[in-house]
Wavefront OBJ file of the C-alpha trace (Angstrom):
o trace
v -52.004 41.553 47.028
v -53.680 38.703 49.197
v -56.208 40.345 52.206
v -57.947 38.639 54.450
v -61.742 40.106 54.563
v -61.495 40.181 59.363
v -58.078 42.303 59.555
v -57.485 44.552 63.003
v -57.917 47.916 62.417
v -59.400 48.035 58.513
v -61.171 44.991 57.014
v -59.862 43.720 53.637
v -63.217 45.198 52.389
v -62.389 49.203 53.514
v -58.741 48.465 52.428
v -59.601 47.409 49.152
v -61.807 50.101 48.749
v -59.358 52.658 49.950
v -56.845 51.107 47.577
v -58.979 51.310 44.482
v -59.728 54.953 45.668
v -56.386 56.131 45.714
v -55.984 54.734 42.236
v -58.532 56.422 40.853
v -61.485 54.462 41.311
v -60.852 51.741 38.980
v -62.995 49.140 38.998
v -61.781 47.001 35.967
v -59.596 43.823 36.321
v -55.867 44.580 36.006
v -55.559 42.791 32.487
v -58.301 45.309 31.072
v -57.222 48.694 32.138
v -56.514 50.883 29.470
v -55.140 53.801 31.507
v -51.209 54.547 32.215
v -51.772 54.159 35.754
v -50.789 50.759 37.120
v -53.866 48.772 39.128
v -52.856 46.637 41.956
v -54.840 43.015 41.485
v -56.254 42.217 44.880
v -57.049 38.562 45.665
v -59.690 38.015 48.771
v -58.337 34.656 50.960
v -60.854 34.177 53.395
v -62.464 31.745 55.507
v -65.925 33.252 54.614
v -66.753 30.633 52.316
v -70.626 32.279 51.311
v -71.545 33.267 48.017
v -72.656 36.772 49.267
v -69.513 37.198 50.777
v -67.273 36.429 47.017
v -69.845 38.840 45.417
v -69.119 41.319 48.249
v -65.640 41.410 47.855
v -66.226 41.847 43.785
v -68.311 44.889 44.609
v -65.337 46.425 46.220
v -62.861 45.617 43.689
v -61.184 42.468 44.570
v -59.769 40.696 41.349
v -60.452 36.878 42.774
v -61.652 35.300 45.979
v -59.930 32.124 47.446
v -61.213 30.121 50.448
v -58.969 28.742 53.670
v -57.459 26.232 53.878
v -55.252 27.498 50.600
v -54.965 25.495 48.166
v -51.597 26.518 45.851
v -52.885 25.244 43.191
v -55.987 26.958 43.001
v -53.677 30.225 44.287
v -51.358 29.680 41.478
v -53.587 29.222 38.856
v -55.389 32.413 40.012
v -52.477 34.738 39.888
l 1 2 3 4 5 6 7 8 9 10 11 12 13 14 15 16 17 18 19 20 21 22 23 24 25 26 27 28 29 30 31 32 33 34 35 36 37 38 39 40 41 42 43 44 45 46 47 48 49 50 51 52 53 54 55 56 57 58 59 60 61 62 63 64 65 66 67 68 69 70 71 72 73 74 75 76 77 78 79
């Protein structure tokens, strides 16, 4: 799932963290859960391009962070 961090209504922040909640509060990449239940990997693009604002979006349970303008490669090789 790619979220923008400034979305109307809920901010890719509160939506990741609502999404991680109604999984169970899983805060382990996708490739290292254990459990039976299936974890969403949630990939931050963003024009926020500060180092508080990748570690922000880690705290909350985003897998990866990408910057705009995308670059496919760098999208690619991070999915």
């Amino acid at each position: 799932l790619l979220v923008d961090l400034q979305m109307p209504v809920m901010d890719g922040y509160a939506a990741t963290a609502r999404i991680r909640e109604l999984e169970g509060g899983s805060s382990s990449k996708a490739s290292e859960n254990s459990g039976s239940a299936c974890r969403v990997p949630i990939i931050a693009l963003t024009a926020h391009a500060m180092a508080s604002d990748e570690q922000k979006c880690k705290g909350v349970g985003m897998d990866a962070y990408l910057t705009k303008p995308l670059n496919l490669e760098e999208l690619t090789k991070t999915m």
